[in-house]
C-alpha positions in Angstrom: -7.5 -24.4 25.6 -11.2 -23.1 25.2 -12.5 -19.8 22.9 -12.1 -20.2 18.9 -8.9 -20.6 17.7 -7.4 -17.3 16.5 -6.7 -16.8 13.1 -3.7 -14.5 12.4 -0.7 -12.9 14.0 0.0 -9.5 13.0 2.9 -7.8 13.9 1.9 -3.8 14.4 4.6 -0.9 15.3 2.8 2.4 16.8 5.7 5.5 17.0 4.7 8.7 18.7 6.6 11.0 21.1 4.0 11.6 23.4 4.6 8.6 26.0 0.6 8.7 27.4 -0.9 8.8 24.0 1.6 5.5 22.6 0.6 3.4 25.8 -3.2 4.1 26.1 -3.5 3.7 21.5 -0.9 0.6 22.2 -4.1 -1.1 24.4 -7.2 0.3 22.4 -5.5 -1.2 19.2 -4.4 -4.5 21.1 -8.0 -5.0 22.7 -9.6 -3.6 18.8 -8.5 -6.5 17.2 -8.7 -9.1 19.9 -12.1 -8.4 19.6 -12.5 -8.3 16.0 -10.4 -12.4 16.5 -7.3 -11.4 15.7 -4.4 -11.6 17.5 -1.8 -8.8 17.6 1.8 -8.3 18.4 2.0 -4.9 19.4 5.9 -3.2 19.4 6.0 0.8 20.7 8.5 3.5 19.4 9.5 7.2 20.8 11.0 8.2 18.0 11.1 7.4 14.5 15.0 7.0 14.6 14.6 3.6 16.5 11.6 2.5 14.4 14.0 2.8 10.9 16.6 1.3 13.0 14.2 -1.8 13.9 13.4 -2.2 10.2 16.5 -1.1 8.6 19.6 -2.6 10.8 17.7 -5.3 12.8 15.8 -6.3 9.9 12.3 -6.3 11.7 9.0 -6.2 9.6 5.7 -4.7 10.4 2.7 -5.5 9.1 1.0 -2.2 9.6 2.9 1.0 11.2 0.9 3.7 12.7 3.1 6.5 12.9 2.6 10.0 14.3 2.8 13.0 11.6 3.9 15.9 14.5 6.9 14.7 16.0 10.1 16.5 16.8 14.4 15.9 15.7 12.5 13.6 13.0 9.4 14.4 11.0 6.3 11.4 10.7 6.7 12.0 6.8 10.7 11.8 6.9 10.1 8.5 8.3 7.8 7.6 5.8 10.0 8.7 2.8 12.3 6.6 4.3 10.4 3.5 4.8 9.6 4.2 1.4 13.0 4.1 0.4 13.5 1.0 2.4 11.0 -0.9 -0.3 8.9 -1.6 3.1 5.0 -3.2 2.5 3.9 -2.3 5.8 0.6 -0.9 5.4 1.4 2.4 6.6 -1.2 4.5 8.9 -0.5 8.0 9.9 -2.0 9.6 13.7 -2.4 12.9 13.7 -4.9 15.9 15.1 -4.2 18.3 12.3 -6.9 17.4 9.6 -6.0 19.4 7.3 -2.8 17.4 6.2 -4.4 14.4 5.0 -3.9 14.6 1.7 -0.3 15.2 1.7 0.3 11.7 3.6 -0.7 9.9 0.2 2.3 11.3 -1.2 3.8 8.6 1.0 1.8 5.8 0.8 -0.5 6.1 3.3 -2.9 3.7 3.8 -5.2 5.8 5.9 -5.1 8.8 8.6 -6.4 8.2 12.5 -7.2 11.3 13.8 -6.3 11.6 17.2 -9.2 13.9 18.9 -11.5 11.0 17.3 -9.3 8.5 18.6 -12.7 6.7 20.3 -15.2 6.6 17.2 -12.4 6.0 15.0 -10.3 2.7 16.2 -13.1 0.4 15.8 -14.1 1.9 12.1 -10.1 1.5 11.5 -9.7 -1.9 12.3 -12.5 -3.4 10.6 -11.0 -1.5 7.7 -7.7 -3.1 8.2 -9.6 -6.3 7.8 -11.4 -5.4 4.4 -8.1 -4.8 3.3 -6.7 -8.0 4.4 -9.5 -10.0 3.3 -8.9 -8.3 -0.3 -5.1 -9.1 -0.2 -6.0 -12.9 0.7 -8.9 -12.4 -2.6 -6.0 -11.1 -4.3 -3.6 -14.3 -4.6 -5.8 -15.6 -7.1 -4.3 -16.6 -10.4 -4.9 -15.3 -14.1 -3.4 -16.6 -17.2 -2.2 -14.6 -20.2 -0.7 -15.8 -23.9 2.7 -14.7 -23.5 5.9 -15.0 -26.1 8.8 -16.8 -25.0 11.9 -17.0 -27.5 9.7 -16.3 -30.2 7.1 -19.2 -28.9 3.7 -18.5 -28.0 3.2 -19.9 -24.6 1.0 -19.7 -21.2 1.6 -17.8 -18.4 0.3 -17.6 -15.0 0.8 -15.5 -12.0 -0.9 -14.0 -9.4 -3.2 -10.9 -9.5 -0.8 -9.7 -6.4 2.1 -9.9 -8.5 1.1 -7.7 -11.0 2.4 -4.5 -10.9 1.5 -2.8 -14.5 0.8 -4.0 -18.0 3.3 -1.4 -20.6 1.4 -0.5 -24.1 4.7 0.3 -26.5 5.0 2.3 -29.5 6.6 -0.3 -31.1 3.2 -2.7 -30.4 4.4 -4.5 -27.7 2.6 -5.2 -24.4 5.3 -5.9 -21.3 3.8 -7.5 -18.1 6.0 -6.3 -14.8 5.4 -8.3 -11.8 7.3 -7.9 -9.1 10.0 -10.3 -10.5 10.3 -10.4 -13.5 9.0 -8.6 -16.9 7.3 -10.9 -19.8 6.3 -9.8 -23.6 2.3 -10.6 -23.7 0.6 -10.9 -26.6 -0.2 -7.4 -28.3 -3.9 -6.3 -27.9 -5.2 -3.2 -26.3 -4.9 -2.5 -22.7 -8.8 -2.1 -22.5 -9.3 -5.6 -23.0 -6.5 -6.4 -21.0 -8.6 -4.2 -17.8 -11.7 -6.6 -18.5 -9.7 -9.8 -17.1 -8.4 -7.4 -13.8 -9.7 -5.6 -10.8 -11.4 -3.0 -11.8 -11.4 -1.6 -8.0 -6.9 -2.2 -8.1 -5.8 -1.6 -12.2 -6.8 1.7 -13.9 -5.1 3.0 -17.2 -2.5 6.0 -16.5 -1.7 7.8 -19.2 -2.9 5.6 -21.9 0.2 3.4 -21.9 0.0 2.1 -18.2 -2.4 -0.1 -16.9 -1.4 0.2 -13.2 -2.2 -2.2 -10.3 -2.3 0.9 -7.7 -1.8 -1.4 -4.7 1.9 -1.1 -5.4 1.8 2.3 -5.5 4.3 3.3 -2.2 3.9 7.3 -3.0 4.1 10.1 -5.8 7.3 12.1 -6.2 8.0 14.6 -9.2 4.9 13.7 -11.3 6.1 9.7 -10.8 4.1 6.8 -9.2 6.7 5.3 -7.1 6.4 1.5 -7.1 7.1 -1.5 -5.5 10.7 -2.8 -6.1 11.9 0.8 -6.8 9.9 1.0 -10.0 8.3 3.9 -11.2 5.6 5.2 -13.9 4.9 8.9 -15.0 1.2 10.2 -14.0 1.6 12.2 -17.7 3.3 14.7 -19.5 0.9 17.4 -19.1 -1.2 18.9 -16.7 -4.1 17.8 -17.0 -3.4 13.7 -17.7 -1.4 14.1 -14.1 -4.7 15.5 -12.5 -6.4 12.6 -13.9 -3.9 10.5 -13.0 -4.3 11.5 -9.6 -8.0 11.7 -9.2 -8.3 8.0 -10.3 -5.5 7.6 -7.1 -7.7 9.0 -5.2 -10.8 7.2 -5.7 -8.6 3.8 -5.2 -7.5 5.3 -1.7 -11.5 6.3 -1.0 -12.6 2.8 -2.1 -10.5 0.9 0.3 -11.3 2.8 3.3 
């Protein structure tokens, strides 16, 4: 076989109701990363019914869904609340040519909007952003090691950076760990020095008590992150630490597009 060898498979689900649009963005987003040396499987939906049936009864996973916000019998964001509930880690992409409702898709998740009457300066910009964020997820199974108490018994542990899903500052002086396994009692210093051996771009402090790796973040609901594994932390108590909260959300989401 001639040509370089190609270096991934991804699996990508595109739903939209309008039958034109989902075959011509099905061959721009083929040909997109063909180009960019990736190969692609590409699986198209009508509806959002059959793509929740796909994932939910067939037990089919997507790497990244693009899924149309303006869609009728079942809403783009009622499919992502319940791909949400689902646990899914599709990187999750909404298409839409209302603008104005960007912001409200981050209450799901969203990795990122494509806005549909851009569709031709935007695909390429998309895809090469698709492939920063790979690139950082492959970055991000690197390893760190913390002092940790075991039965009383000071001991190592390591995991990977990917894992991590907060680091829990208690009243009581404890520091938890919560990966996406399991939870571990780490030796008690503050969470500030604990953010020096972290991602500064992935981890910021919520609410004092939280230092959160927002890449398991999979949308906001009633002042909560909601996290991977059906976890959950508070944004704060008041006002204002929820603003900030959300703010330091948003600046993730900006950085990684």
């Amino acid at each position: 076989m001639n040509g370089s060898p190609v270096r991934i498979m991804l699996r990508i689900a595109i739903c939209d109701d309008d039958l034109r649009f989902l075959d011509h963005f099905a061959q721009m987003i083929a040909k997109s990363f063909a180009d960019a040396g990736l190969q692609v499987a590409v699986f198209t939906f009508s509806d959002g019914k059959s793509l929740i049936q796909k994932i939910e009864k067939e037990n089919q996973f997507f790497d990244i869904i693009f899924l149309d916000v303006e869609m009728p019998v079942v809403h783009g964001f009622q499919v992502a609340q319940r791909l949400r509930e689902l646990h899914t880690t599709s990187l999750l992409i909404f298409t839409t040519y209302i603008e104005n409702r960007s912001r409200e898709g981050y209450l799901y998740g969203a990795y990122r909007y494509v806005f549909k009457n851009h569709l031709e300066a935007e695909i390429s910009e998309v895809v090469m952003s698709i492939m920063k964020r790979l690139d950082q997820s492959a970055k991000s199974l690197d390893e760190i090691t913390f002092k940790c108490r075991s039965f009383g018994v000071l001991d190592s542990l390591t995991t990977k950076l990917a894992d991590i899903v907060y680091l829990k500052s208690e009243k009581t002086r404890r520091v938890t760990l919560q990966t996406v396994t399991s939870e571990y009692e780490l030796l008690v210093k503050p969470l500030s020095e604990y953010a020096q051996m972290l991602d500064v771009r992935s981890f910021a402090l919520v609410m004092r008590s939280y230092l959160l790796n927002f890449n398991h973040v999979q949308g906001i609901q009633d002042g909560l992150f909601m996290l991977t594994g059906g976890l959950s932390v508070p944004m704060g108590i008041k006002r204002e630490a929820r603003k900030a909260s959300m703010e330091k959300y948003a600046k993730f989401l900006e950085g990684r597009i």
